[in-house]
C-alpha angles and dihedrals in degrees: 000000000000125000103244106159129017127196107219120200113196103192114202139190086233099017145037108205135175147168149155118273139178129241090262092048097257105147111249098194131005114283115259115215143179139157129289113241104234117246093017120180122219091252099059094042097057082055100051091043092053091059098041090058100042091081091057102079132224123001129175094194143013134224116187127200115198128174108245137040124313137184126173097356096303127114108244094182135000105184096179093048113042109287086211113057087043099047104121101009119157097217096159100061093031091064094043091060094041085049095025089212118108111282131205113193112204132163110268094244091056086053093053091044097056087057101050105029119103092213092236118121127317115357129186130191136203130191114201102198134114092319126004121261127176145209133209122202135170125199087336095312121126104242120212103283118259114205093218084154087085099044119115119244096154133029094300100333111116115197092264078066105029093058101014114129087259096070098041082058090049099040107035129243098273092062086039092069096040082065093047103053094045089046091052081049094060092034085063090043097060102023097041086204130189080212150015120194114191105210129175134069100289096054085093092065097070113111107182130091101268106215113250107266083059116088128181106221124201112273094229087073085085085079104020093064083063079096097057084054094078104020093082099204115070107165113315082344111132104196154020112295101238 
């Protein structure tokens, strides 16, 4: 049977989002929202999400984005919501019992890049949230998720730090920025990348010209790329990003 309609979760470390969206990542119906508790345990998240989306309508399948490392449908790491208490957790079954439809669990960057890249040569992608994820794609592919988030640039700060929503409130924007551009200098000098898309909600807040080859996508692909999820061709991509 054919995927119609997908329910895509975008889990944040200050908001839990979600929609309907066709195969080609058109919205079917207007994004529900609301905060993420802090510290919140697995348990109480599958619930939450499980009242959040019952509103929505009909779905045939679910992508879920969530902010940390994931393999196999399980959660590796959840920085903005305890690590620990995350650590193993088997998200992915546990929502498609709960939703009884047929669930893909990816890290929240690789959603939003399914939705921006072109599908042409080396892609990165950058989320500018709470904290900074990335995605890696060739030639459309999904390429094995690399957790750059953790890595040290100052003292140590790691880039989840350096650049996280926490220090742009603490530093101002101007410094923010500052931050920004050199990071996306050292992101073209080890990646060498046809092109770089800057995702998340604070995307918006960059105020210097981006060289060419740097595009800011629409926050919303976070959920929109849900589509991309199950498609299993995006662009030159051959086969299902997992």
């Amino acid at each position: 049977m054919p995927v119609k309609r997908i329910l895509a979760i975008d889990v944040g470390g200050t908001g839990l989002k979600a929609a309907i969206v066709a195969p080609d990542g058109r919205f079917l119906v207007d994004r529900v929202r609301i905060k993420t508790p802090a510290n919140c345990p697995p348990a109480r998240l599958v619930a939450l999400l499980a009242k959040l989306v019952a509103p929505l309508g009909v779905y045939d399948h679910v992508t879920i984005g969530f902010p940390g490392v994931v393999k196999r449908g399980k959660v590796i790491t959840a920085p903005h919501l305890g690590t620990k208490q995350w650590h193993g957790f088997a998200l992915e079954s546990a929502m498609q019992r709960r939703l009884k439809k047929p669930v893909v669990l990816l890290n929240d960057a690789d959603v939003q890049g399914l939705a921006a890249i072109r599908g042409e040569g080396l892609e990165l992608v950058c989320t500018l949230g709470t904290g900074f994820g990335t995605a890696w794609f060739r030639d459309g592919e999904l390429l094995p998720h690399m957790d750059l988030a953790h890595l040290t640039v100052r003292k140590k700060d790691d880039f989840d730090v350096y650049i996280g929503d926490h220090t742009r409130r603490k530093i101002g924007k101007a410094r923010w920025n500052k931050r920004v551009k050199k990071l996306i200098g050292i992101l073209e000098t080890v990646f060498n990348y046809d092109h770089l898309y800057l995702g998340g909600g604070n995307s918006s807040r960059i105020e210097f010209a981006l060289p060419r080859n740097v595009t800011i996508v629409d926050n919303n692909a976070g959920m929109s790329g849900g589509a991309f999820a199950w498609k299993g061709v995006r662009k030159g991509a051959k086969t299902r990003a997992k």
